[in-house]
N, C-alpha and C positions, 0 to 999 in steps of 0.2 A: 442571891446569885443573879446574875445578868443573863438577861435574852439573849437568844443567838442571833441574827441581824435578820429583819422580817423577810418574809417570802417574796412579798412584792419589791423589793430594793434590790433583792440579790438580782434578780435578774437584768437588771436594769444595770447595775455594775459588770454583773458578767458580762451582758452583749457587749460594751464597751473596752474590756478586757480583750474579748476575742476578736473584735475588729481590729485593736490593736497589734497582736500578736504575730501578723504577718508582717507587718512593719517591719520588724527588728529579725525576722527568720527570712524575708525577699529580700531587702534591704539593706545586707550588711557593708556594705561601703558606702552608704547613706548618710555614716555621721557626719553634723556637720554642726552652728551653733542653732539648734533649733530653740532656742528658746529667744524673745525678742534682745534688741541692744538695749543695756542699762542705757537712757537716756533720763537727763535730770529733767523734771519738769518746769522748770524756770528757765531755759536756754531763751536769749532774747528773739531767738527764731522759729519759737513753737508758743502755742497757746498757752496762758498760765493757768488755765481750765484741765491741763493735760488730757485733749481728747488723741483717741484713737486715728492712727492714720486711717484715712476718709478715701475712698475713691468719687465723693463729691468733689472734692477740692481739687481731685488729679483731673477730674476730668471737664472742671468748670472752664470757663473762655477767661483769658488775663484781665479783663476788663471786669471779672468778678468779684464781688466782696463781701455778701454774702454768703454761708453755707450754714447747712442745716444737714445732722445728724445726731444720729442717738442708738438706742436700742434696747428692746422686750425681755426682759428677765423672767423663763417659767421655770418652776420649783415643783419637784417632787419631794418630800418630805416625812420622815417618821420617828420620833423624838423615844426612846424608851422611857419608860414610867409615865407621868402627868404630864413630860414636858418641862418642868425645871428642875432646879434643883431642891426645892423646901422636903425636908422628910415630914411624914405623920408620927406625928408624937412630940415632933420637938419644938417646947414652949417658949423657947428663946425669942426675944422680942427688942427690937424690932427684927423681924421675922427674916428681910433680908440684908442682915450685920451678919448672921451667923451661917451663910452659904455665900456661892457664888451667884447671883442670876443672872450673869452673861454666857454660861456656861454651854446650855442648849442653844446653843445660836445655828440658825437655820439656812441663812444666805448671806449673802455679800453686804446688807447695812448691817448686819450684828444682829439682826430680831433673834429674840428668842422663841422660840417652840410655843410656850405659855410663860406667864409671872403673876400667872394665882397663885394667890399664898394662903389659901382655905379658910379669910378670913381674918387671918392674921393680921396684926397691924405691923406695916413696912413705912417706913422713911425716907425712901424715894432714892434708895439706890439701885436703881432698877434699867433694863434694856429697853426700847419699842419690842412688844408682841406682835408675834405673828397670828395669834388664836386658834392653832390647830393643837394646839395641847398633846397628847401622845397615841394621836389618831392620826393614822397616814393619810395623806392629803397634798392635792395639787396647790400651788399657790402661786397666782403672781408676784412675783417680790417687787420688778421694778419696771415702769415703761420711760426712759427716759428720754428729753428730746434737747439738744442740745443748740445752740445758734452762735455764730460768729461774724461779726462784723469787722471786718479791716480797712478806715480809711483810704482810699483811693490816693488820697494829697497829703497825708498826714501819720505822723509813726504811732500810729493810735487802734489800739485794738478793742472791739467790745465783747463780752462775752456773756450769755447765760445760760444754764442746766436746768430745767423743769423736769422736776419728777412726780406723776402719778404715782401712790403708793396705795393697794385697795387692798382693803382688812374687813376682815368682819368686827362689829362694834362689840364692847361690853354687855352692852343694855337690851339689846334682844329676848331676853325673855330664856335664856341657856345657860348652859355653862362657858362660852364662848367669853375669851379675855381680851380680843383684840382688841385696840385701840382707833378702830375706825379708819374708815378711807381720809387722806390727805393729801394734798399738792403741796409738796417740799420744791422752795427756791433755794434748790442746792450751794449753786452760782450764781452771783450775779456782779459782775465789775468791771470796768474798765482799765486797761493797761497803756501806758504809753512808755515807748523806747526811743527818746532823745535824742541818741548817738549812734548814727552807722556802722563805728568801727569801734565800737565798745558793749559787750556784753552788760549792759543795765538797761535793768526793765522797772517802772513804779508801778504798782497795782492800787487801787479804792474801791473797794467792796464789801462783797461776801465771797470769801475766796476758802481755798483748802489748808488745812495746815503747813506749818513750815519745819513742824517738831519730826526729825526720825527719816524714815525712807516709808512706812506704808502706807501713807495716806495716798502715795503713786500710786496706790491699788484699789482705791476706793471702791472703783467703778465694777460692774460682775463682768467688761467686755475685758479688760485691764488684770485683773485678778487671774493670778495663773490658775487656784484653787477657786472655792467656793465662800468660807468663811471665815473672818477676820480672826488676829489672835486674840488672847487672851489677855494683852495689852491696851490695845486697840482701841476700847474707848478713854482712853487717856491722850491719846497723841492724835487721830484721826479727825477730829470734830471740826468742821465748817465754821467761821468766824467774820464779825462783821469789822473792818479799818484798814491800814495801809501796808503792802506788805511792798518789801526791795530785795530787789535779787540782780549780785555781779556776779560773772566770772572771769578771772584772768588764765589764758589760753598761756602755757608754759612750752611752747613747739619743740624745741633742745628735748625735751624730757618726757614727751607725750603726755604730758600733764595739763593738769588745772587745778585751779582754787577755786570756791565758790562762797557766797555770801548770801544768806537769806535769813533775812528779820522782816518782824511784823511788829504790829501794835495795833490791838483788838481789843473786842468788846468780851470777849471770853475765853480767850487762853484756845487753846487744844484740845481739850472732852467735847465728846457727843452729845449732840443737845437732850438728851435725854438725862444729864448729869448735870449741866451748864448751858441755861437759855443765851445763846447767841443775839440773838433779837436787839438786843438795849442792854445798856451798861446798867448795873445798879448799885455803883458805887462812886459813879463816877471817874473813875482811875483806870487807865484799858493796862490791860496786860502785856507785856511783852516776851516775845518767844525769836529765837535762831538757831539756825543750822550752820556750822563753817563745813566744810566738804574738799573733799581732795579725791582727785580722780588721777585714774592711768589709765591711757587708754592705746593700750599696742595693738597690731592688727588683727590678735590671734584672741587677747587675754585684754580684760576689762575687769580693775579693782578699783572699787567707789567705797571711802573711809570718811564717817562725820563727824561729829559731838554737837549736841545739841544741850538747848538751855532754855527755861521758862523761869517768870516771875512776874506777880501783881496779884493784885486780890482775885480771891476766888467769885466767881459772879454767880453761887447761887443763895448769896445775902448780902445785906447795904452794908457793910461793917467796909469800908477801902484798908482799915491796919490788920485785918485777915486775909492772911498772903497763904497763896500757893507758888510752888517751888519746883522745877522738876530737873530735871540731868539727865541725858542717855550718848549711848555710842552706838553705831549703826557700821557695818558694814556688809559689800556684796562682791563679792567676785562672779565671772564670768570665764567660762574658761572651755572652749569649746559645747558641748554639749550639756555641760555641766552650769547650771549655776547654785549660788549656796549664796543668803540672805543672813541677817542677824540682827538682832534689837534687843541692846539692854536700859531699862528705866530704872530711876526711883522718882519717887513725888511723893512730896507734903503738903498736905491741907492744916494750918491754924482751926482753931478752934472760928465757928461764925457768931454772927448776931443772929436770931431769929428771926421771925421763922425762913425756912430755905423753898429757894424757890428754884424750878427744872422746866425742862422742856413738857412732863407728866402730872405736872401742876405744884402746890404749895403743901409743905412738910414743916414740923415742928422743932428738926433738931439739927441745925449746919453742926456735926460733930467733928471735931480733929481728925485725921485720917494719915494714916502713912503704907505708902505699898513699892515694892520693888518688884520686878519681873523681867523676865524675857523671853523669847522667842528664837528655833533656829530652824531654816526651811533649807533643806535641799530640793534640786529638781533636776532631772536627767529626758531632754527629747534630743528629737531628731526632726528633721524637714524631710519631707517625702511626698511621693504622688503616685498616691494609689486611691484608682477612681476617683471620688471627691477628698476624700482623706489629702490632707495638708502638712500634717505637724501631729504628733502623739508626743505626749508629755505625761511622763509620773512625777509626782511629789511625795514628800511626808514632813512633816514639822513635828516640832519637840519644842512642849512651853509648859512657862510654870509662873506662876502670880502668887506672892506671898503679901498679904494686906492685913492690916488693925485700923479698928475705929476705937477710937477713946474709948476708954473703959470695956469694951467686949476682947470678946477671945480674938487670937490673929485667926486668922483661914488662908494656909495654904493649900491650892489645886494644881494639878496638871492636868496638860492632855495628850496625845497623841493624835494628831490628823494625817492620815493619809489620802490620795488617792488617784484620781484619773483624767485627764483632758484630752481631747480630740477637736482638731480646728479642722471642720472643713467647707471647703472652697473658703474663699475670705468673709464673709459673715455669717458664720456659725458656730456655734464651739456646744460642744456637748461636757458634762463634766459629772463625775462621780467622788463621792467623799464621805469618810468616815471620822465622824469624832471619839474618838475613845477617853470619855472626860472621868479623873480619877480624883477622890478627894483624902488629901494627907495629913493632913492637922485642923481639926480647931472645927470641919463640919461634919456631920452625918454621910455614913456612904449610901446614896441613892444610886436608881438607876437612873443614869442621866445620858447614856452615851445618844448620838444623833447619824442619823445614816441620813444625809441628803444627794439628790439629784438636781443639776440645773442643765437649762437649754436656753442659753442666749443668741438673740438673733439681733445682729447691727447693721444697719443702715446707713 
């Protein structure tokens, strides 16, 4: 039987419940599209870093080109059971083929909770931990800083994201599974846009995915909710080569078409799945997005398909291909918006042994998984005291995956919860995972109650 949700969280949702609540009972002629404009993040006239509008940038001198912002990701956290997903008792091996460990995810880069596996021997399908295992606990998830540089003389943009990420280590002498403190160069590339009166951008870097729509959400200032879906590490991942992105502006029809491809060192997965870093097959992968938008004054619908191929980078084999397909759409419709992502993706079988962002593993096995994800969200804008904006959410997702030779494992989840923006650099947020297991794993208690407070700058 499952916990009821801890003492210390409820409250913590509730106050934010009840600040909300006057919102929608003072305010009833208040609605309006409180939730931000679907904006593509490859428009040639915004950053291909997709940072947050800045009031550095509004309020620097024209002769600026420079800007620097970012922002402190804190976490309140409490994970039921251990922290993952592995049950006691079950002998299955490698330990995690036969669960989810993305499951417990705690904040906005996907950590999980814990991915102690009690010893168990695992294969390196695994998340970054957070190391609070199923002990509530504050955590930093992220301090990010971000820098942009724009030509003065020249259609030439530079950009990079630094991130502090502070963990507790493995090795201490506990039971503590973190994976240690790290500085993640999230971003780093430069963009140049050639053409004044042409929507094309060329990008060289380490840039963001081009697979889907959520990797626009990467960030926790960006992210309406707290934690990524259950997809997520398949389409979100950081990648090192050239990516292009058009749009043709269709004015008659308040439309547009877009274009985005890449060709990278590691496809779309998390570096925790697939080292970005260097190629090690030699062959970069290629990934796009075609995109169609409408954009009328009241109502915003964004429709994609997206497409991946090339060898999978966590073995040298370049004739072991990864494969992937999805369709993505978002509407916007006053107060209302409503998200969606469906994937499949195949993994070949690899050459030995596999290598990840979490170190070296014995077995690149075949892999095939489909999923999806569907989020609603309902605010409003408003101004009460500092209060800006209150937004509810809830999403609906399911991941059904096989590894060679083992059982498939399907899960779901149910995410619901709470946002409050106030004044412009603050948001507070409340969130429940209600993670359920349907085929193929052990039912744990794995569900997660987090809290975040981010503060941007």
């Amino acid at each position: 039987m499952r916990r009821r949700p801890p003492v210390i969280v409820i409250p913590v949702v509730g106050v934010a419940i009840v600040l909300a609540l006057p919102v929608w009972v003072a305010a009833p002629t208040a609605w309006a599209q409180a939730l931000p404009e679907i904006v593509e993040e490859e428009s040639a006239n915004e950053p291909v870093g997709y940072t947050p509008a800045d009031t550095a940038a509004a309020t620097a001198s024209p002769a600026s080109t420079l800007v620097l912002t970012g922002y402190v990701d804190v976490g309140f956290v409490n994970a039921q059971g251990d922290g993952t997903s592995f049950a006691p008792g079950d002998t299955r091996l490698p330990a995690d083929y036969g669960v989810d460990p993305f499951a417990t995810a705690v904040n906005s880069r996907g950590d999980a909770a814990s991915t102690a596996s009690g010893g168990r021997f695992v294969n390196g399908f695994l998340p970054y931990s957070a190391g609070v295992g199923g002990r509530p606990s504050f955590l930093i998830n992220t301090i990010n800083v971000d820098v942009r540089f724009t030509a003065p003389t020249a259609p030439v943009m530079v950009f990079t994201r630094l991130q502090l990420v502070p963990r507790a280590g493995g090795d201490a002498g506990n039971d503590l599974d973190g994976d240690g403190t790290r500085v993640v160069a999230e971003q780093a590339f430069g963009r140049i846009t050639p053409f004044e009166s042409t929507e094309l951008a060329l990008a060289v870097g380490k840039f963001d995915s081009v697979f889907g729509i959520e990797y626009l959400e990467n960030q926790a200032n960006l992210r309406t909710g707290i934690t990524p879906s259950l997809i997520a590490r398949y389409t979100t991942g950081q990648s090192i080569g050239a990516k292009l992105f058009y749009r043709l502006q269709i004015a008659p029809l308040w439309s547009a078409l877009s274009l985005n491809a890449a060709a990278t060192t590691s496809g779309t997965m998390v570096t925790s799945l697939q080292t970005p870093h260097a190629s090690l097959t030699g062959v970069p992968v290629g990934s796009a997005r075609l995109g169609y938008e409408l954009n009328l004054p009241r109502v915003q619908v964004k429709a994609g398909a997206s497409g991946l191929v090339g060898p999978r980078n966590d073995q040298a084999d370049a004739d072991s291909l990864q494969r992937a397909w999805g369709v993505d759409v978002r509407v916007h419709w006053f107060g209302l918006a409503f998200s969606g992502e469906y994937l499949v993706l195949d993994q070949d079988r690899g050459a030995g042994p596999k290598r990840t962002g979490l170190g070296q593993f014995p077995l690149p096995s075949a892999f095939h998984v489909e999923g999806f994800y569907a989020q609603l969200a309902y605010g409003r804008d408003v101004t009460l005291g500092p209060l800006r904006r209150a937004t509810v959410y809830a999403r609906g997702e399911q991941r059904h995956a096989r590894f060679e030779g083992f059982t498939p494992v399907k899960v779901r989840r149910l995410t619901a919860g709470l946002r409050l923006d106030l004044w412009d650099s603050l948001a507070l947020k409340g969130e429940v995972l209600m993670n359920r297991e349907v085929e193929g794993a052990p039912t744990v208690e794995n569900d997660v109650y987090a809290t975040s407070v981010v503060w941007t700058w």
